[in-house]
C-alpha positions in Angstrom: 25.0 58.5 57.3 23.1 55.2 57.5 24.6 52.2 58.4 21.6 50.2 58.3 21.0 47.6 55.1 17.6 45.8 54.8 14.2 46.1 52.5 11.2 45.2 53.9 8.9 43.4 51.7 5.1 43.1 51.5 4.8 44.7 55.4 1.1 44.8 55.4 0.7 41.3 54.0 0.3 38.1 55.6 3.8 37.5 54.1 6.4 39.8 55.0 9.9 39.4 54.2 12.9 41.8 56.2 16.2 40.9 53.9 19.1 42.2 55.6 23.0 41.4 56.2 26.3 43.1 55.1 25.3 43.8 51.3 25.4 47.5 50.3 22.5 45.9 48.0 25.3 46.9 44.9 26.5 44.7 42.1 30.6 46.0 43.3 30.1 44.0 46.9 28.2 41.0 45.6 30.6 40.7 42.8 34.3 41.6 44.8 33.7 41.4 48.8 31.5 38.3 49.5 28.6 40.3 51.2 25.6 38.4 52.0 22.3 38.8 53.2 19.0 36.9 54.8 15.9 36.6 54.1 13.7 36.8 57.4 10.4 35.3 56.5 9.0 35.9 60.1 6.0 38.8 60.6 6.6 40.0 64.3 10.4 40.5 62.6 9.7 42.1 59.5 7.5 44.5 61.5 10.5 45.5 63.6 12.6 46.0 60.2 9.4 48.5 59.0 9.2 50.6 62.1 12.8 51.0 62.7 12.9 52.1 59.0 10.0 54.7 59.8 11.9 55.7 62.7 15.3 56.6 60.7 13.2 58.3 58.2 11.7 60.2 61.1 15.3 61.1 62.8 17.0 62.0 59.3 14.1 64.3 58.8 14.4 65.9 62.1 18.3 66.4 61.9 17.4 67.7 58.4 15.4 70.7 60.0 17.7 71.0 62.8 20.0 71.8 60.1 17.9 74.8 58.5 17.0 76.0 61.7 18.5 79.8 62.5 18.0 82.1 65.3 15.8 84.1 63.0 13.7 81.0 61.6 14.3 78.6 64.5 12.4 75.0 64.6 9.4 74.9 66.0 8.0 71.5 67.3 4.3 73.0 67.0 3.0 76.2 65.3 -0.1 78.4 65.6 -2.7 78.4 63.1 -2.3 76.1 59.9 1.0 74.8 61.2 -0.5 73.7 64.6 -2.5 71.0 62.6 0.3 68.7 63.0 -2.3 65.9 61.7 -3.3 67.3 58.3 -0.7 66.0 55.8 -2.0 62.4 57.0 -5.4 63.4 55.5 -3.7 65.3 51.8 -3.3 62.5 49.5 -0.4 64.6 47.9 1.6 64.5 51.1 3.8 61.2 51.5 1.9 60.9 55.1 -1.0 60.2 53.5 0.5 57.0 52.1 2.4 56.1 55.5 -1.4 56.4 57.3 -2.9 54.2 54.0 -0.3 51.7 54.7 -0.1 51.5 58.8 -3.5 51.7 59.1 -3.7 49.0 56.9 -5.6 45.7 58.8 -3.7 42.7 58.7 -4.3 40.3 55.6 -5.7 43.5 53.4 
């Protein structure tokens, strides 16, 4: 479903890397088809790379609840009580948002 192929390395550092190109990043195209990829040792790039791989993350698990979504359960975008505290898993250091807020709130060089 993704066509996208890149890592991004180090994104908080002063350092980052985005490594990208044709590679399905498997021994099979390396070995038979020639693939190849860069190394982008630029920051304002490398940032790009990170949030467009937040933002697929964030589509995927969109189209993912889309998919569970019936007439009977249907999505909703905001809830009432608990649910409507759209912020909370950012603060529940056993929900992955917890991490992303750790590591984008992260000031540069620390």
């Amino acid at each position: 479903m993704v066509h996208h192929k890149f890592v991004v390395v180090d994104f908080n550092s002063d350092d980052p890397v985005a490594v990208t190109g044709s590679s399905n990043l498997a021994a099979g195209g390396e070995q038979a088809n020639g693939d190849q990829l860069i190394m982008i040792y630029d920051r304002g790039i490398a940032t790009a790379y990170g949030v467009e791989a937040v933002r697929l993350l964030d589509h995927y698990q969109f189209r993912a609840a889309m998919k569970k979504a019936t007439k009977a359960n249907p999505l909703n975008l905001t809830g009432a009580g608990e649910k409507a505290l759209w912020w909370k898993g950012y603060w529940d250091k056993k929900d992955i948002k917890f991490g992303e807020r750790q590591l984008f709130g992260k000031p540069k060089g620390k």
